[in-house]
TORDRENRO-718911 format. One record per residue: residue number from 0; residue in three letters; x negated, y, z of N, C-alpha, C in turn. Coordinates in steps of 0.05 Angstrom, whole numbers, plus 5000, padded with zeros to 4 digits. Layout:
# residues N
SITE | NUM | ALA | X | Y | Z | X | Y | Z | X | Y | Z;
...
END
This chain:
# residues 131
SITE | 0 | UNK | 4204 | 2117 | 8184 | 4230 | 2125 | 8176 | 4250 | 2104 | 8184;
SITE | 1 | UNK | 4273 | 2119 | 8200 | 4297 | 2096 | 8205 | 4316 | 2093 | 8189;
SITE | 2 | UNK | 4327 | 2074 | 8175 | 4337 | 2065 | 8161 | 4367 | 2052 | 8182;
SITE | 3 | UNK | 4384 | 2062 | 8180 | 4413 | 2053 | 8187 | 4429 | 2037 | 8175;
SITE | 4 | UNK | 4433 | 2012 | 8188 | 4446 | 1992 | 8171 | 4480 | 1991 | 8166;
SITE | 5 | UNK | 4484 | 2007 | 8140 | 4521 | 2017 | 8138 | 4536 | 1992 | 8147;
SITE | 6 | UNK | 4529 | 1970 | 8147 | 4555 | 1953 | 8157 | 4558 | 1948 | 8186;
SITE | 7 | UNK | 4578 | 1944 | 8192 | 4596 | 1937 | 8217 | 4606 | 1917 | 8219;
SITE | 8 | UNK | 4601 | 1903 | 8235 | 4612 | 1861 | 8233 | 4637 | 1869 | 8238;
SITE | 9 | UNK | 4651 | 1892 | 8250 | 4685 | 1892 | 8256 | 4701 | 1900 | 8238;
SITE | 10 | UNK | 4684 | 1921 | 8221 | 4692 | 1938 | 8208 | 4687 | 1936 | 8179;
SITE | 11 | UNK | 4667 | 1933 | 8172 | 4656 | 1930 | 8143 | 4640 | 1951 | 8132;
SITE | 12 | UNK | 4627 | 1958 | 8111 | 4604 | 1974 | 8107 | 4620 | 2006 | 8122;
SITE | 13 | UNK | 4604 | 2024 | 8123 | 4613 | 2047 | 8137 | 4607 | 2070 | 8127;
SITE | 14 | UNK | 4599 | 2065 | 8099 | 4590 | 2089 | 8073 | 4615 | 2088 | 8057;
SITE | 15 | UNK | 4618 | 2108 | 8056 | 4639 | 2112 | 8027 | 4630 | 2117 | 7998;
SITE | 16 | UNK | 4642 | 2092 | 7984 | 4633 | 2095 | 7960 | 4664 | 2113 | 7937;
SITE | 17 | UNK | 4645 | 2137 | 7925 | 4665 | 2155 | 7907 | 4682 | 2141 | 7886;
SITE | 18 | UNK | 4705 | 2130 | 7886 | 4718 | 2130 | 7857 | 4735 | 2139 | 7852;
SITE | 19 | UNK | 4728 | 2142 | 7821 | 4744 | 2161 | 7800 | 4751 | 2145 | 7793;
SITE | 20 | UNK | 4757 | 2123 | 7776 | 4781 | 2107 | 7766 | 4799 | 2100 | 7783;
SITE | 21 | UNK | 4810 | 2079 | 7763 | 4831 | 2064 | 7773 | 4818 | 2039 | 7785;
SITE | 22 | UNK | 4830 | 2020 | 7811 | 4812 | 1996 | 7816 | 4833 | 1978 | 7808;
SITE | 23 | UNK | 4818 | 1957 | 7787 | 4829 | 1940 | 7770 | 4822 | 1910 | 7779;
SITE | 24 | UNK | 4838 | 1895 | 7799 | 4832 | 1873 | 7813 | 4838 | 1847 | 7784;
SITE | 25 | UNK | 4820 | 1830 | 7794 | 4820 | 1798 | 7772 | 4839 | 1787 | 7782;
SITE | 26 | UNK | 4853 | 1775 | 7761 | 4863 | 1757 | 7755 | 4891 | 1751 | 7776;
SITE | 27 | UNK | 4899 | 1740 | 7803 | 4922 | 1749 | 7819 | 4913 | 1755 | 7845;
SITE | 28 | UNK | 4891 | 1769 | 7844 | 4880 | 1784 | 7871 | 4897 | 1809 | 7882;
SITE | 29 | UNK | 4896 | 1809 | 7907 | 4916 | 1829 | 7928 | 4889 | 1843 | 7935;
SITE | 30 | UNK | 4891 | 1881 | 7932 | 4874 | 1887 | 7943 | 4891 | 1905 | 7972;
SITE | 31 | UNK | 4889 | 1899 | 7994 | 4898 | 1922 | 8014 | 4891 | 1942 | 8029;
SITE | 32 | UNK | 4907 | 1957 | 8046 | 4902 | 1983 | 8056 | 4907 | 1974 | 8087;
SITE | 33 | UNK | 4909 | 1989 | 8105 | 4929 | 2003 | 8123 | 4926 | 1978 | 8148;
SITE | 34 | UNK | 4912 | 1964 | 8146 | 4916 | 1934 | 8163 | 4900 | 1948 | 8192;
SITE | 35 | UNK | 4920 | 1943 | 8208 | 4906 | 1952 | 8237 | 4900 | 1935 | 8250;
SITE | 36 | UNK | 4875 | 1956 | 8266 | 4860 | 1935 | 8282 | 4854 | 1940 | 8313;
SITE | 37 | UNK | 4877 | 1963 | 8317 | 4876 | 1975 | 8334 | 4894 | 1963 | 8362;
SITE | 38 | UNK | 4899 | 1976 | 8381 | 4913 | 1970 | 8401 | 4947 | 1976 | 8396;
SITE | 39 | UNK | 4966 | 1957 | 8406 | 4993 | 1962 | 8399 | 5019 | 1958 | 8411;
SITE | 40 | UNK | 5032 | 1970 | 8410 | 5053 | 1966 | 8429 | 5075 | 1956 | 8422;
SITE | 41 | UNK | 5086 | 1938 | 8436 | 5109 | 1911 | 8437 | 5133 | 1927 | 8429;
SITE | 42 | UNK | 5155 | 1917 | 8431 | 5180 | 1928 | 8430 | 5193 | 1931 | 8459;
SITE | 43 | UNK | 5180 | 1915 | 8472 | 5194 | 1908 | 8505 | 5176 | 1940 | 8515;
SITE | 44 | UNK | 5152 | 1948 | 8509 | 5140 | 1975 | 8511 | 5119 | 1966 | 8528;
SITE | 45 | UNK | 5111 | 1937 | 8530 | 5079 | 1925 | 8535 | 5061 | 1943 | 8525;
SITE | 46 | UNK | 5040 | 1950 | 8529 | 5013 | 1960 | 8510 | 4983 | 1942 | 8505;
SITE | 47 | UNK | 4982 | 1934 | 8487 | 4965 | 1917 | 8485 | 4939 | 1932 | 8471;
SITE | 48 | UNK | 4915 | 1928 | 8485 | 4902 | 1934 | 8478 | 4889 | 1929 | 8445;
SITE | 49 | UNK | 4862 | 1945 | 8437 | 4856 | 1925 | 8409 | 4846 | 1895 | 8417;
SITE | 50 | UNK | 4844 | 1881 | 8394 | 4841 | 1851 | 8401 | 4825 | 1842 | 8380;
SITE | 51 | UNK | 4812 | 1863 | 8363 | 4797 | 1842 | 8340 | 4774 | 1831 | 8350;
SITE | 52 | UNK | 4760 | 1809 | 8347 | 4731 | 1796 | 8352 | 4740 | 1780 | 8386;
SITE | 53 | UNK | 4768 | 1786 | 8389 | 4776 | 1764 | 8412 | 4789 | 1749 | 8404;
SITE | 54 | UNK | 4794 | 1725 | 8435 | 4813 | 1703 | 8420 | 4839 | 1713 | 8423;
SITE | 55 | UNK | 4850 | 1736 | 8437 | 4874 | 1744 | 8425 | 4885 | 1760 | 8405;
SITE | 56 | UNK | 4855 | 1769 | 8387 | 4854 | 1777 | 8364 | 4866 | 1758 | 8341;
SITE | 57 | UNK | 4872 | 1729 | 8346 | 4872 | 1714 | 8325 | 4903 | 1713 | 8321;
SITE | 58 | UNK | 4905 | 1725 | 8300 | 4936 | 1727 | 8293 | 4943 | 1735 | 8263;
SITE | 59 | UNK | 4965 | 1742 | 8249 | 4967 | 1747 | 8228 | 4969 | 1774 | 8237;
SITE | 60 | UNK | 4967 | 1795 | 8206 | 4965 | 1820 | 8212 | 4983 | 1827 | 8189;
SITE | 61 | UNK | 4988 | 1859 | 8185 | 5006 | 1869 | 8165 | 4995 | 1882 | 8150;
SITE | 62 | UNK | 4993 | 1892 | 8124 | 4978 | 1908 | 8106 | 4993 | 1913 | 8088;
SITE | 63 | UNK | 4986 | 1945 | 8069 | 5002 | 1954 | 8053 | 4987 | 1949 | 8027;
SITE | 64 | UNK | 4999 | 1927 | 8005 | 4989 | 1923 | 7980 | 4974 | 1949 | 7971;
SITE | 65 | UNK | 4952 | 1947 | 7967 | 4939 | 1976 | 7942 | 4932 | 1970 | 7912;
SITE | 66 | UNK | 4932 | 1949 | 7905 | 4929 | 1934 | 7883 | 4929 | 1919 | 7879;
SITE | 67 | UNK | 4935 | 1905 | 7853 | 4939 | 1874 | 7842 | 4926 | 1865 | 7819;
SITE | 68 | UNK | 4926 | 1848 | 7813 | 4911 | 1832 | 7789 | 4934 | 1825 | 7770;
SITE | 69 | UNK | 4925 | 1819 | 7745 | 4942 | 1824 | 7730 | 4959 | 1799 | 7721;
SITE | 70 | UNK | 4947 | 1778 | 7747 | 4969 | 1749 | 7745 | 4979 | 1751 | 7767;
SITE | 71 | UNK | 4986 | 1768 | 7785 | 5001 | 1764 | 7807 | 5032 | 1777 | 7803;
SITE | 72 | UNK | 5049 | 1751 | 7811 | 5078 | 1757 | 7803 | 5089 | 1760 | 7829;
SITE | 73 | UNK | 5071 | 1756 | 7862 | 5093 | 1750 | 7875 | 5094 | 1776 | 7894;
SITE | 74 | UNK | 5080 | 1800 | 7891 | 5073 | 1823 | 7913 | 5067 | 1843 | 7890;
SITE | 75 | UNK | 5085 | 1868 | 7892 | 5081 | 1890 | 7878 | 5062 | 1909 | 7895;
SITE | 76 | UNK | 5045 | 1934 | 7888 | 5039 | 1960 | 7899 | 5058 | 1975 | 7909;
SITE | 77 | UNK | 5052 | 1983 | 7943 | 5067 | 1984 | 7954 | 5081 | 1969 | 7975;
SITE | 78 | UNK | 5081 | 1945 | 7967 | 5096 | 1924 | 7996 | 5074 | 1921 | 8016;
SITE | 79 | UNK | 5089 | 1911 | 8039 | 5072 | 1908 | 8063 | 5077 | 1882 | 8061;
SITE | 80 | UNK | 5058 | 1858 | 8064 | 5046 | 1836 | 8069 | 5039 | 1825 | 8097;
SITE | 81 | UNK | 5053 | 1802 | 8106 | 5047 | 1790 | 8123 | 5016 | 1772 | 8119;
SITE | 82 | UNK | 4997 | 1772 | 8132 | 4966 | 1763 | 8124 | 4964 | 1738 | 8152;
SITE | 83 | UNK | 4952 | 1717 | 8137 | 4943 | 1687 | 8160 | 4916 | 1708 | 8169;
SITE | 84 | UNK | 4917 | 1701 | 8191 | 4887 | 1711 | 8208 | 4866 | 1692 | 8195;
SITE | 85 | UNK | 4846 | 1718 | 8195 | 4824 | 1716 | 8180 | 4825 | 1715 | 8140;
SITE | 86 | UNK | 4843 | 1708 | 8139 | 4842 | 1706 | 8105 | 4840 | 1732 | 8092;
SITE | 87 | UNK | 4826 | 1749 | 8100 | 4821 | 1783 | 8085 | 4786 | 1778 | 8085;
SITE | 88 | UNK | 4775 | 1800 | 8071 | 4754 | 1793 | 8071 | 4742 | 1822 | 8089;
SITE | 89 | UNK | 4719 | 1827 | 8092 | 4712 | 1861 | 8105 | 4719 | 1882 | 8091;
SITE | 90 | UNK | 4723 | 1903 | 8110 | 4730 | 1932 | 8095 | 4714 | 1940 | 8077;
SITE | 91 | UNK | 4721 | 1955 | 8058 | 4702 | 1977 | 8042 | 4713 | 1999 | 8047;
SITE | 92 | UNK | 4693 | 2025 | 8053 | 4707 | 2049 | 8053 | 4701 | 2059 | 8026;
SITE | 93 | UNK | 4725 | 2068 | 8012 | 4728 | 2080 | 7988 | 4739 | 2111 | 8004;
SITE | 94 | UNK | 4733 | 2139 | 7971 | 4738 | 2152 | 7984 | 4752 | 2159 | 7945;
SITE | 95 | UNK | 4783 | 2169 | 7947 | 4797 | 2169 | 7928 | 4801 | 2198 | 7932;
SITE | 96 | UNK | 4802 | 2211 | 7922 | 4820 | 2237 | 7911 | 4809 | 2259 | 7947;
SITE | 97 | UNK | 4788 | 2256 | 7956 | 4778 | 2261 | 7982 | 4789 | 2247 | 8003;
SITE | 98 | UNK | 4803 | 2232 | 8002 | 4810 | 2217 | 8012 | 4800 | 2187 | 8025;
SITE | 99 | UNK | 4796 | 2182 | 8054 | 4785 | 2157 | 8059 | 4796 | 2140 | 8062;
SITE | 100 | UNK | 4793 | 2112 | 8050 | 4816 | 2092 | 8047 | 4791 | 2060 | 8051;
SITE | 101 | UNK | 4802 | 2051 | 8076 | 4793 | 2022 | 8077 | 4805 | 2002 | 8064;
SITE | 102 | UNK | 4787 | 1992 | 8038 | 4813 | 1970 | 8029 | 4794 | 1940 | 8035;
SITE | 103 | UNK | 4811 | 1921 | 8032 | 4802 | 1897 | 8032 | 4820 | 1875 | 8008;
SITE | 104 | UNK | 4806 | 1853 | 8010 | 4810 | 1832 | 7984 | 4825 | 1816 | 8000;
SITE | 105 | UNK | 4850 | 1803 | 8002 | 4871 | 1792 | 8018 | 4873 | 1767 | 7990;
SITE | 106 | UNK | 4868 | 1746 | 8021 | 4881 | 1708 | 8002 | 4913 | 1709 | 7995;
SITE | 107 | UNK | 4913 | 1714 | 7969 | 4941 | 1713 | 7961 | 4954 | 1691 | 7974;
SITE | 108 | UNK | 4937 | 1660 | 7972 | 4957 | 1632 | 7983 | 4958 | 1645 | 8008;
SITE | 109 | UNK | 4950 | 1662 | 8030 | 4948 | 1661 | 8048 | 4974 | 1690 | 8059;
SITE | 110 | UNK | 4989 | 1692 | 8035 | 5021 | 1707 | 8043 | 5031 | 1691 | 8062;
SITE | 111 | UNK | 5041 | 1700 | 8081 | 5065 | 1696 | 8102 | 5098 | 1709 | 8092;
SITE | 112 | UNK | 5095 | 1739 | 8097 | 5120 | 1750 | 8088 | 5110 | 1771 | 8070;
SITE | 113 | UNK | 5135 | 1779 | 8060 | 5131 | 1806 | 8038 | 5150 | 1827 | 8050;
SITE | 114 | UNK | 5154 | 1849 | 8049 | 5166 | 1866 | 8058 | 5165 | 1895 | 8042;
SITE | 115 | UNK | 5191 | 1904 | 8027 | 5190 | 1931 | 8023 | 5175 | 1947 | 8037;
SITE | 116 | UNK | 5193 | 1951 | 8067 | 5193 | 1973 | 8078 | 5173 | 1965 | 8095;
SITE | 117 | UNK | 5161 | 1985 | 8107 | 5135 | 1979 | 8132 | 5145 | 1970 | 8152;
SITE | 118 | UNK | 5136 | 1950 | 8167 | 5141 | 1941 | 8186 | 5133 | 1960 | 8212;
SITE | 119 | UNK | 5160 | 1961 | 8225 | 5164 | 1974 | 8250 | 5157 | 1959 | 8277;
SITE | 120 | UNK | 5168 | 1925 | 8273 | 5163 | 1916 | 8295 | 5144 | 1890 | 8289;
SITE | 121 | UNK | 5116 | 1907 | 8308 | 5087 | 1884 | 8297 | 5076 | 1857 | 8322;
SITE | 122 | UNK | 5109 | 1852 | 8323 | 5098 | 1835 | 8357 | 5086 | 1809 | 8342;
SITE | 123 | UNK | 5061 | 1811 | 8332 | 5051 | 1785 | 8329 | 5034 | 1781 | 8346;
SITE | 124 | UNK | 5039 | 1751 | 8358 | 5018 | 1745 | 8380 | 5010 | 1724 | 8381;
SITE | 125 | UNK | 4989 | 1729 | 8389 | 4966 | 1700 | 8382 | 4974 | 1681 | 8405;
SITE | 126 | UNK | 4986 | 1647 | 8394 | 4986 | 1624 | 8418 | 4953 | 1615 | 8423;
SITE | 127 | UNK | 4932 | 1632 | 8410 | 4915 | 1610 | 8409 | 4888 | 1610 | 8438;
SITE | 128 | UNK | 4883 | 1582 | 8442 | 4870 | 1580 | 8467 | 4842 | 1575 | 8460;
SITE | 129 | UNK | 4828 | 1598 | 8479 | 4802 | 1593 | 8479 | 4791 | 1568 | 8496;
SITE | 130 | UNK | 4769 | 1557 | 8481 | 4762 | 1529 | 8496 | 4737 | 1541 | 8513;
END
């Protein structure tokens, strides 16, 4: 019998686990949504391909808060968050209300910006050089 291993080193496990509550993060933990990992396009109308697991993958990314812990004063549910590359941890697929939702556990010290509204323009680009 084959046995399929649900995780994805890019992605994170690849089973959805059902919940019915509410998810209640410790203490001033950010839990997020919505963080792409996909290919994107500039404002000048460049197209850049995806870039995660490269070195021009290494950049900060944007995500939409999904929950908070109940000492965090500085990011409500709802804002979009500027994230330091790498400081998220892997996806979980949750599946809410039939709904599939990747969230991840985001380093609060590791805020950049906060932002109401979703960010429209995502020109972040990696200076960094592969040796």
């Amino acid at each position: 019998m084959k046995v399929e291993n649900p995780f994805d080193q890019k992605r994170g496990y690849q089973f959805g686990i059902e919940i019915t509550g509410e998810i209640k993060p410790l203490h001033d933990s950010i839990i997020v949504t919505e963080m792409s990992f996909e290919g994107r396009q500039l404002s000048s109308g460049i197209v850049l391909l995806g870039d995660d697991g490269k070195t021009d993958g290494i950049r900060p990314r944007w995500a939409r808060v999904y929950a908070i812990g109940p000492e965090q004063q500085y990011v409500s549910v709802g804002q979009w968050v500027l994230i330091e590359h790498g400081r998220w941890s892997r996806g979980l697929k949750i599946i809410r209300n039939g709904e599939e939702i990747i969230i991840r556990r985001a380093d609060p010290e590791a805020i950049i910006f906060v932002s109401d509204d979703e960010p429209e323009n995502i020109d972040t680009i990696s200076t960094a050089v592969h040796a």
